[in-house]
Every structure is written in C-alpha cells, then in structure tokens.
KOLMI-12369 format. One record per atom (N, C-alpha, C): x, y, z; residue in one letter. Coordinates in steps of 0.001 Angstrom, whole numbers, padded with zeros to 6 digits, always signed. Layout:
# residues N
XYZa;...
# end
This chain:
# residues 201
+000843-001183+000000x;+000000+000000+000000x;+000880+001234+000000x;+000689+002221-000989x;+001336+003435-001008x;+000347+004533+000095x;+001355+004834+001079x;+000648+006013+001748x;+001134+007113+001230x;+000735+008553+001639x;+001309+009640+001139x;+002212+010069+002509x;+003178+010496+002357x;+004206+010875+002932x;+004651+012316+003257x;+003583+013207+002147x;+003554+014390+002506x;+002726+015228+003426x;+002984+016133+004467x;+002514+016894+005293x;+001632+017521+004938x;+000265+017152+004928x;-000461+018472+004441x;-001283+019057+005843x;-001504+020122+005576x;-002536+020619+006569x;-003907+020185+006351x;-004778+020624+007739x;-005926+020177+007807x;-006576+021039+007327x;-006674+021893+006534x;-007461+022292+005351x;-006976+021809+003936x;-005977+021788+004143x;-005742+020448+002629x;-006210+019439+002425x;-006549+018871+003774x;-007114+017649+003479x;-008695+017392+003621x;-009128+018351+004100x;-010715+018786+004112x;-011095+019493+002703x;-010170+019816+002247x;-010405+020144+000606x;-010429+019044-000224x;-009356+018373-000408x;-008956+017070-001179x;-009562+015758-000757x;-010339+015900+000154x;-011617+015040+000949x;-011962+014751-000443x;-012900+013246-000580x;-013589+013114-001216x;-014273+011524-001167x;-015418+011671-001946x;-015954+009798-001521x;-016024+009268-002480x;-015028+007950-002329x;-014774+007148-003443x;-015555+006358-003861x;-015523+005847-004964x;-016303+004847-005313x;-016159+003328-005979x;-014602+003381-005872x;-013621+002065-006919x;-012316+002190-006169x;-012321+000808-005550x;-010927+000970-005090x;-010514-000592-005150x;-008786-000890-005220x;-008258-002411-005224x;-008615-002881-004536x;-007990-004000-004374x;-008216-005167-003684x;-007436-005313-002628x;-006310-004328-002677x;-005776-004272-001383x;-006295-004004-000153x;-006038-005057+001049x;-006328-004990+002055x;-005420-004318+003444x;-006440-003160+004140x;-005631-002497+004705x;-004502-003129+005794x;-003241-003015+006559x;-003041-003652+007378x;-003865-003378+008959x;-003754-004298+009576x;-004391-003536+011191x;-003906-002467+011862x;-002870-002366+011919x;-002098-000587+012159x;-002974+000285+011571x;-002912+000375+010024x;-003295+001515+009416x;-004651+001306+009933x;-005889+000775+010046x;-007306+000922+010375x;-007222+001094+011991x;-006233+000916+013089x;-006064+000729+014456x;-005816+002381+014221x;-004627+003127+013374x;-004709+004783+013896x;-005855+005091+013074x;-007462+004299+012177x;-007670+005657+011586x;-008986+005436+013244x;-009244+003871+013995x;-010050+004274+014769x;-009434+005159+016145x;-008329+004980+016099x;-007833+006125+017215x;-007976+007474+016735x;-008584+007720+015308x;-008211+008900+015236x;-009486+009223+015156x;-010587+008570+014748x;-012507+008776+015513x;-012368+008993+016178x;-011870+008545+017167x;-012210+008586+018784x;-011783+009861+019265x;-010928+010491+018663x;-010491+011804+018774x;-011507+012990+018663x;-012466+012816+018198x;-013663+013641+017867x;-014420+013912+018893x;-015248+014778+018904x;-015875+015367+020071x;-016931+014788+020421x;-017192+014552+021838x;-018555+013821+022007x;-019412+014527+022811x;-020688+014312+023337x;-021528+014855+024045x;-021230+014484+025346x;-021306+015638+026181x;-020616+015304+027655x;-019436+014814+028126x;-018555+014154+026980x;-017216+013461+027538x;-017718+012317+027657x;-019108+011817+026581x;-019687+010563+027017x;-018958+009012+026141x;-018155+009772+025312x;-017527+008350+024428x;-018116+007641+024292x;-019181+007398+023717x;-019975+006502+023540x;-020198+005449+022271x;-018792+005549+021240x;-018396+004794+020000x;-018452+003348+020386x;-018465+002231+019478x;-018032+001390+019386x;-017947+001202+018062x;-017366+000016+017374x;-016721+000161+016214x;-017061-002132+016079x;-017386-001881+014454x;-017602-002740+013871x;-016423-003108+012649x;-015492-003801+012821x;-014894-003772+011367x;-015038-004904+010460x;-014945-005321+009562x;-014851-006658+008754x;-013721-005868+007254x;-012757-007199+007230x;-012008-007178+006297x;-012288-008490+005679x;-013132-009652+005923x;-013030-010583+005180x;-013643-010598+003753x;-013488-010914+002798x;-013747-010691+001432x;-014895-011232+000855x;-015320-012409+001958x;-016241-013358+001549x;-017060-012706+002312x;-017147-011956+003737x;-018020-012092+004342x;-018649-010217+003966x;-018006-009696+003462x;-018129-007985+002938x;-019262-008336+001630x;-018710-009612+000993x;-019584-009582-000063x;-020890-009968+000091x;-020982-011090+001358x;-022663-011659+002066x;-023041-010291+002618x;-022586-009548+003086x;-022884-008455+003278x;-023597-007754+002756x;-023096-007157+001439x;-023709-006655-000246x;-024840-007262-000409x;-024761-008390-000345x;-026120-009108-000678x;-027376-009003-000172x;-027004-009627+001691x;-028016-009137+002170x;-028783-007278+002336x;-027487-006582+002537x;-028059-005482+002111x;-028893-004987+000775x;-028388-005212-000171x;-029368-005073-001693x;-030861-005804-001439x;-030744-007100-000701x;-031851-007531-000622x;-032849-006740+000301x;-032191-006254+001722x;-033157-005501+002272x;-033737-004328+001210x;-032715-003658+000889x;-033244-002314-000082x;-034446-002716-000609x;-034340-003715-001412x;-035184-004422-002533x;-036702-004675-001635x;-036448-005169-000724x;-037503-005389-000110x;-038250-004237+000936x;-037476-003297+000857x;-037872-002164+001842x;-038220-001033+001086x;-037691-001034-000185x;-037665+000171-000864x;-039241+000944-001317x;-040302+000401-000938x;-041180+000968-001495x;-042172+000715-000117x;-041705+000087+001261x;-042632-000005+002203x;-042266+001013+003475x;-040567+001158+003495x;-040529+001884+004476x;-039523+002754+003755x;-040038+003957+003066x;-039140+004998+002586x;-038438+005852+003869x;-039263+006139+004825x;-038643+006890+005533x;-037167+006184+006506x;-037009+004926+006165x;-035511+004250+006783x;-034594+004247+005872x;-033780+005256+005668x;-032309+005727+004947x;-032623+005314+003419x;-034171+005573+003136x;-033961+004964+001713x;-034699+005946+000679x;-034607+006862+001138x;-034608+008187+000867x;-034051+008357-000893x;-034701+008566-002270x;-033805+008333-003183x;-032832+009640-003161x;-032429+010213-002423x;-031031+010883-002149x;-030169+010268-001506x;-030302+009151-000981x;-029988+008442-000494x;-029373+006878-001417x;-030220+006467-001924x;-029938+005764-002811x;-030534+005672-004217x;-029649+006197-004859x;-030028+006690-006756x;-030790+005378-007187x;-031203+005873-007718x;-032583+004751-008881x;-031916+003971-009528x;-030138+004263-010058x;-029478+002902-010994x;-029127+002182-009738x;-028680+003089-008235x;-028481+001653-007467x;-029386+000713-006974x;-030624+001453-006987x;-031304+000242-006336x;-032112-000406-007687x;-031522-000143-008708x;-032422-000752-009874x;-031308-001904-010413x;-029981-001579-009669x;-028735-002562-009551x;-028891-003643-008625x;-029506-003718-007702x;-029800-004396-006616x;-029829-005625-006813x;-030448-006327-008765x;-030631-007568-008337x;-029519-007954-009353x;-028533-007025-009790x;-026999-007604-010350x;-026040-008561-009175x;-025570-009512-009686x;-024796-010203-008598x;-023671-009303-008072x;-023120-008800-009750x;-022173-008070-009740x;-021580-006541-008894x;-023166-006035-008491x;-022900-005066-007898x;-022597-005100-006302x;-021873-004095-005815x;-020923-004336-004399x;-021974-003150-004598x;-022428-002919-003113x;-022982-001739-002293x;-021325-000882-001685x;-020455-001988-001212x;-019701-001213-001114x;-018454-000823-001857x;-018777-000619-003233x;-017533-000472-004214x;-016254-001189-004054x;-016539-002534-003707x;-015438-003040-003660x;-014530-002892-002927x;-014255-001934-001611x;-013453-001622-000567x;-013364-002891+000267x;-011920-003040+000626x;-011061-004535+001212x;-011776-004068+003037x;-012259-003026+003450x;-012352-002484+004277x;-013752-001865+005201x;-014665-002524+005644x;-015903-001757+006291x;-015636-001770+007329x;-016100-000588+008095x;-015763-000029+009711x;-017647+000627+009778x;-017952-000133+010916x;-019312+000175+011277x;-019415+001139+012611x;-019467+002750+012752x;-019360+002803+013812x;-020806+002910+014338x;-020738+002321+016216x;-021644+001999+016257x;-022019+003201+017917x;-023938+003319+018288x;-023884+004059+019316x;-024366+003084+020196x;-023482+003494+021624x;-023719+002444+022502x;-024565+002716+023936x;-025009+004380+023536x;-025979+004763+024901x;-027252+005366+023586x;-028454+005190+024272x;-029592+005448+023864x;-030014+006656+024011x;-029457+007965+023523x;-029966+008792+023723x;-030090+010565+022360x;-029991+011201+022302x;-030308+011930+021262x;-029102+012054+020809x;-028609+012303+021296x;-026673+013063+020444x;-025839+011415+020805x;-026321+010297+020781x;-025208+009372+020162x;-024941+009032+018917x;-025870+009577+018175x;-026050+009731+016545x;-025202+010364+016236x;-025093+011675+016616x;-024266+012816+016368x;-022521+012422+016755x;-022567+011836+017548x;-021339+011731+018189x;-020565+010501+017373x;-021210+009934+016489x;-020791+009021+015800x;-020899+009351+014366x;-021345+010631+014022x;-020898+011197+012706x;-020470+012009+012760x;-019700+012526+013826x;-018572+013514+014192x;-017465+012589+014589x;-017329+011319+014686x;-016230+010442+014535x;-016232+009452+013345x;-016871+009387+012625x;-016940+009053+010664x;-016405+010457+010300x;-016290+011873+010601x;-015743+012341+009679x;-013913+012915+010204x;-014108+012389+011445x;-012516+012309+011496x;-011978+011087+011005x;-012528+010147+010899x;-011898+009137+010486x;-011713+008861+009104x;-012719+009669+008338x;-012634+009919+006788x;-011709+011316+006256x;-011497+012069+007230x;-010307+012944+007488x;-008896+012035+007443x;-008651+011697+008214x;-007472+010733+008459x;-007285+009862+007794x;-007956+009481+006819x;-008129+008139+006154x;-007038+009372+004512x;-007629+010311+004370x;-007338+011234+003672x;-006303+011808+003476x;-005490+012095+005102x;-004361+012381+004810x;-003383+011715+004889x;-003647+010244+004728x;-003147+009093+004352x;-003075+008539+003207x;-003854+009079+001941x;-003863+008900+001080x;-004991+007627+000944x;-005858+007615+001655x;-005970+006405+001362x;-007958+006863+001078x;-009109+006358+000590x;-009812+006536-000021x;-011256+006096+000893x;-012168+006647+001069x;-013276+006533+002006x;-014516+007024+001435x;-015883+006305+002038x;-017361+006510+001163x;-018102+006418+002369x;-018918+006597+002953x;-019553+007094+003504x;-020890+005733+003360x;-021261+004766+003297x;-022512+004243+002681x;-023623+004095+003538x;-023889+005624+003931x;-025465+006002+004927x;-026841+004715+004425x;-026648+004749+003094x;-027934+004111+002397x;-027823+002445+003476x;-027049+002455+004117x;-026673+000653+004815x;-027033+000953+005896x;-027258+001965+006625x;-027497+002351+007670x;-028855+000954+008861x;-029957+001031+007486x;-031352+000092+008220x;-030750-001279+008187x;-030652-001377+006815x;-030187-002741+006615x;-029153-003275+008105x;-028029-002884+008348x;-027288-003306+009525x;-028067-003165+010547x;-028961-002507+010828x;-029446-002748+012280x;-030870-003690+011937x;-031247-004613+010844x;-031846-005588+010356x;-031608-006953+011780x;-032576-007615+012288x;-032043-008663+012681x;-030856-009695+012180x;-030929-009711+011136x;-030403-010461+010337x;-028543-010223+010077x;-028799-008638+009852x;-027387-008107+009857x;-026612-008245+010781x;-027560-007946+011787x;-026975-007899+013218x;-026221-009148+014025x;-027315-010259+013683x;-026718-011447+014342x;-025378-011688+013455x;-025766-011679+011930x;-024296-011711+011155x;-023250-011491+011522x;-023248-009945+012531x;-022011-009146+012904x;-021689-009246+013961x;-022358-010142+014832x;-022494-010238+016179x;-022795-008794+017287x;-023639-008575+016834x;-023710-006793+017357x;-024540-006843+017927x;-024234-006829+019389x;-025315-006718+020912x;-026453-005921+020549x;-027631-006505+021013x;-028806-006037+021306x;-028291-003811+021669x;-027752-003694+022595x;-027103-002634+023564x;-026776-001360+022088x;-026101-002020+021456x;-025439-001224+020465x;-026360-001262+019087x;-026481+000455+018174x;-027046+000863+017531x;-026157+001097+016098x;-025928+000318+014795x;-025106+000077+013930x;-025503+002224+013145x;-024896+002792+013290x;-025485+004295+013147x;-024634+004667+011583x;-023052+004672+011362x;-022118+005036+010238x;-021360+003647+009994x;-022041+003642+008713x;-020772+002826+007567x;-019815+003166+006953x;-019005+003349+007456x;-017895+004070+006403x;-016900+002545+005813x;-016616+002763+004419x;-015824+002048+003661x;-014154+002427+003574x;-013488+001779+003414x;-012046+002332+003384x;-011206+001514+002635x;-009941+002167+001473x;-009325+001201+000767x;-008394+002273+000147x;-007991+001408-000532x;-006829+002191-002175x;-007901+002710-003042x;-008093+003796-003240x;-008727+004761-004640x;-007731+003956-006180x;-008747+003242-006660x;-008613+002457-008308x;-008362+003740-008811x;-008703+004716-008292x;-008274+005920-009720x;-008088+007073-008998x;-007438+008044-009279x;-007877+009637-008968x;-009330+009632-008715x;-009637+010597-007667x;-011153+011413-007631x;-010760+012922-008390x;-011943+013219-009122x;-011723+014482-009899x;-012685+015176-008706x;-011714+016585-008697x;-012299+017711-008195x;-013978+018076-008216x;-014351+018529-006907x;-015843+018854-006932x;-015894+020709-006868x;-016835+020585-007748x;-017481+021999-007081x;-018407+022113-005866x;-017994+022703-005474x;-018982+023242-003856x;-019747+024441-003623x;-021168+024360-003042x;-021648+025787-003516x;-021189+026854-002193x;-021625+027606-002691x;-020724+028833-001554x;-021469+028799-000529x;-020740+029198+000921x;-021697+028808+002187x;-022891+029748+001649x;-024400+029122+002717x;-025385+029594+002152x;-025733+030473+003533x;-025285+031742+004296x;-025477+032533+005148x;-026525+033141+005183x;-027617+032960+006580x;-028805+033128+007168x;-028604+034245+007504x;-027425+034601+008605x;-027987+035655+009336x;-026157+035508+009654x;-025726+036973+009602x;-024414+037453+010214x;-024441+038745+010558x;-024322+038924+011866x;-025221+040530+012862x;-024042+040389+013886x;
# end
C-alpha cells in the first residue's frame, strides 16, 4: 500500500476530501485501520460521554454476504418503508435498480468496512458518531488512502439479520458505515456551492 508521505494541513485535506467509489483489492493492514479508529475517537462527544463502538470486517467473503443481504433488504424495503435511509437521495434509482446484479458491491469493492456503532440510547449518540466518521474519513485522507460514507446501509445493519451476522449486541445501535481502501483511480475535483449565510449581525 502506497501512503502519502507528505505533510499536508488540515485544510488540505478537508479540501482534497472526497468519496470514493472504486478501489483495489488491497487490504488495509491492522495498524493503518487501528490509527484511523484512534483517530474517531479523537472527535468530540456529548458530555465526555464516548460513547463509539466500532464494527470492522475485512473478510472478502463475508463484505460480499454483506452486499447481498443489504441489496436484498433495499429491494424489499424500498417501497414499504421509505422513511428508513432509503430516501432516493440516499440511494439513486441505478443503485437500487442494480440491486438484483450479482455483480454489484454496495460497497464499491473496498477490502475495508468499519461500522461505527452508538452504545448509549440517547439523542446526540447519533451525532457523536458522525462527528467520529468524519474524522476518520479525514485521516483516512491524509493518508492517502480513499473513504465513502454508505449512509444508504445504515437500516439494513441494524436488520435482525445483519446484526446477528455481525455479532452486534442487542445494547449497540449500527449508526455510520464508512468504507475504506486504495482509490482504483484519482477522484476528480468537486465543485462546492458557496456557504449559504442566514444571518451574520
């Protein structure tokens, strides 16, 4: 695995952020995924309550039962319970019209899923766990290394089904999927629209 070696700042890398969608087959080592969850955990929580836990799977066989059963929930959820992450901003009409390709990976093929998960029941453990997905997709970044975000997996993992799969206590709430790997290609530059300011008094 090529990391990047150069120093950038943390607005360099909040610029050059981006979510991949094709990456090798290389699999990360445990170091590199051990600092990017030390480096979640670094993120701010509600009260000093730390309330992360963390799901990972690197196995190849078992990322892909994964894909599956997820496409299948979509497939089967997609028109009964819109309001569970299936939102079509959420998931575009070729993906879930992809759903019954064998071929298609929900998670682009990344050697790498990290589930973070909330482990107290209360309003801001949501929050506190997508304020540690985006340090960890920060860090993943200035590592060179390539991250996606796949919210649309969100129901599906907390599915009975997913759950027992992953062995994920009753206690704990499967909240951010983030994917992680080698970028198959460059990401081309995004445009961003200019902040959209309410009120500055």
């Amino acid at each position: 695995m090529k990391m990047t070696t150069e120093t950038l700042s943390a607005l360099d890398v909040i610029y050059s952020r981006r979510s991949v969608r094709a990456y090798t087959d290389e699999v990360l080592p445990e170091s590199t995924v051990r600092a990017l969850l030390d480096a979640a955990v670094q993120a701010p929580s509600t009260l000093g309550g730390q309330s992360l836990s963390f799901v990972v799977v690197q196995h190849q066989r078992r990322l892909e039962h994964l894909s599956e059963l997820t496409k299948t929930w979509w497939l089967e959820h997609a028109q009964t319970d819109p309001n569970l992450h299936l939102a079509s901003a959420l998931i575009p009409a070729t993906d879930l019209a992809r759903c019954t390709d064998p071929g298609f990976d929900v998670f682009y093929g990344a050697g790498t899923l990290i589930v973070i998960c909330a482990r107290r029941p209360d309003a801001f453990a949501a929050a506190d766990c997508w304020l540690a997905a985006e340090n960890l997709m920060l860090a993943a970044a200035a590592l060179g290394l390539g991250t996606c975000c796949v919210g649309a997996a969100t129901a599906a993992l907390n599915s009975a089904e997913m759950r027992l799969d992953l062995a994920i206590p009753p206690v704990f709430s499967p909240v951010a999927p983030i994917v992680v790997g080698v970028p198959a290609r460059p990401s081309p530059p995004l445009d961003r629209r200019v902040p959209d300011v309410i009120t500055w008094k």
